[in-house]
Steps between C-alpha positions, in 0.01 A plus 500: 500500500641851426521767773145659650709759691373799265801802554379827427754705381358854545408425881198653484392669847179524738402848468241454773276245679177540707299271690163488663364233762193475714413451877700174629807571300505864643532321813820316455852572522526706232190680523714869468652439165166444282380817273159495579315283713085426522335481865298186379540237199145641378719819341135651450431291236142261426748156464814379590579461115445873508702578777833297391494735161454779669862406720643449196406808348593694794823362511541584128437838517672583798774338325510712191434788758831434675660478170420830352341319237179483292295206371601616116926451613397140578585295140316202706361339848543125547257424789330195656328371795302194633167486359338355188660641163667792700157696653690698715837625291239521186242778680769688698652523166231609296501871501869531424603632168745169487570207361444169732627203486324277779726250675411180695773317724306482786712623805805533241282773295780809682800363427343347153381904375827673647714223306290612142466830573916519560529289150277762346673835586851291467430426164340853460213386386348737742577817711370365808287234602282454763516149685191468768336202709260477746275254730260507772391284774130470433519493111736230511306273774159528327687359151773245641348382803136581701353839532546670841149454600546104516781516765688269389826418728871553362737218523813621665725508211267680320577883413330824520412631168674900490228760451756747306596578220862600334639775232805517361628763176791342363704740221829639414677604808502839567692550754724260718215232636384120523598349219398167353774336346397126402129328493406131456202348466394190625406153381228340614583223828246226615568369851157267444319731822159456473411724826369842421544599900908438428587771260852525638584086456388526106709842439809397676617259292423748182710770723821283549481442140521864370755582781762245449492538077528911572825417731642293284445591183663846632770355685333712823449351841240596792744678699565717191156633592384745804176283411348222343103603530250259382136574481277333636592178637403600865667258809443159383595616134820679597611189747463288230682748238785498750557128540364407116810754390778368781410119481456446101696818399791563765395864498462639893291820427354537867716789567339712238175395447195633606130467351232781385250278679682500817562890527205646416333366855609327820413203511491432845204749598354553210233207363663439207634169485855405304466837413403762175414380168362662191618687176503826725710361766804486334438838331402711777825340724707595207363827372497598850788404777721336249552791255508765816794247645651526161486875461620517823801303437423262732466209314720531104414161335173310558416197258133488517349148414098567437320120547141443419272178513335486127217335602118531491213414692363285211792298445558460842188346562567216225749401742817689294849589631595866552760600259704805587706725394800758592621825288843649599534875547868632606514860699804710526545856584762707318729679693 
């Protein structure tokens, strides 16, 4: 097979994220660093469908607001989300003068439109581009597993799906910034899981893959990283990312790894389970604390590893395994 590590030689830059969030996730550890954030997961809106494309388009236009840009600079916004044929990205995109592409890779979809949007200004194709996700709690309940009003209960190593959603403007670097030097995207990995409540234990596997052909097919290792961030695998995803990489891959990343789904609440007092899930998860953790860490100069290289179940309710109920997926996004600032 010939290389899938994708080197983009003009480094093209983030010239600005945003993200928005609702109640719960306001509540959690990093509930200073979100853009705007919505007192209840109802966002004033008649459905949750409703609601989740209003987050996105919130965090889309507080995105090009930050940027100094208008709708008309974008040359196109990649965007995706949970629901049937892309609901949400498709109405919070409507009224934009823009072209869309609509993405699915479940909770991949982040690192999946920042990887084609980087390809597209790269190969200057386009100005900038506009690479958006979102999710939301309720939405993504009533489709994948039982509306709220049945009660269900939630296995333990089931995850919280992220009511959020995540902007980023990727274009020619104006001034010194994060760049994004090198994308890969993902082939698909079936671990045979069958159990929709263990999101983590059918990404991991997809997770270790992506990681380990980045590192070696550019000669990198983890500790060449201030962070190895994958999104979302939550605690019984990233334990078994962790031992998965070191026991089949001799690859120890445990001193730089962290997970989207593990940040975005604590776990310990908040009713959450293995943790956050969800195309927004990733995107608000990343759009959010990540790039302030980066402009800060706290963190300098981050190799972001988006994973996402691509699964359906359907097919999951004709007894199916969950494929999944992970795209490769790599972060450095430019000093």
């Amino acid at each position: 097979m010939t290389g899938r590590v994708i080197e983009l030689k003009n480094k093209p830059c983030v010239i600005a994220s945003a993200s928005s969030v609702g109640k719960t996730e306001s509540e959690g550890p990093l509930k200073n660093e979100f853009d705007v954030v919505f007192p209840d997961d109802g966002i004033g809106q008649s459905s949750w469908e409703n609601a989740e494309s209003e987050l996105m388009f919130t965090a889309v236009s507080k995105c090009l607001e930050k940027s100094g840009l208008s709708e008309r600079d974008i040359g196109i916004i990649f965007a995706g989300d949970l629901i049937n044929q892309c609901t949400s990205s498709t109405y919070a995109i409507r009224g934009f003068d823009t072209p869309f592409g609509g993405l699915y890779g479940a909770c991949s979809t982040m690192a999946y439109s920042l990887a084609l949007s980087s390809i597209m200004v790269d190969g200057g194709y386009s100005g900038y581009a506009l690479a958006a996700t979102s999710s939301h709690f309720c939405s993504a309940e009533k489709q994948f597993r039982y509306p709220l009003e049945y009660g269900s209960q939630r296995a333990p190593a089931s995850q919280r799906t992220v009511t959020g959603s995540g902007a980023f403007i990727i274009g020619k670097c104006r001034r010194p910034d994060v760049i994004i030097p090198r994308v890969q995207l993902g082939i698909i990995t079936d671990a045979g899981i069958n159990d929709t409540s263990n999101m983590g234990a059918a990404m991991a596997p997809a997770a270790a893959e992506s990681i380990a052909s980045f590192l070696e097919e550019t000669k990198t290792k983890p500790t060449d990283y201030d962070l190895i961030l994958t999104g979302d695998l939550g605690k019984v995803g990233s334990d078994l990312l962790k031992d998965y990489l070191y026991t089949r891959k001799s690859i120890d990343i445990s001193q730089v790894h962290n997970d989207c789904g593990l940040m975005i609440y604590d776990i310990s007092s908040q009713d959450v389970d293995s943790g956050g899930s969800g195309c927004g998860c990733s995107a608000v953790v990343t759009a959010s604390h990540i790039m302030r860490l980066m402009r800060e100069r706290e963190l300098n290289k981050v190799l972001f590893a988006g994973t996402g179940a691509l699964m359906s309710p359907l097919i999951s109920l004709q007894g199916e395994t969950i494929p999944a997926i992970a795209h490769i996004v790599e972060f450095n600032t430019v000093r």
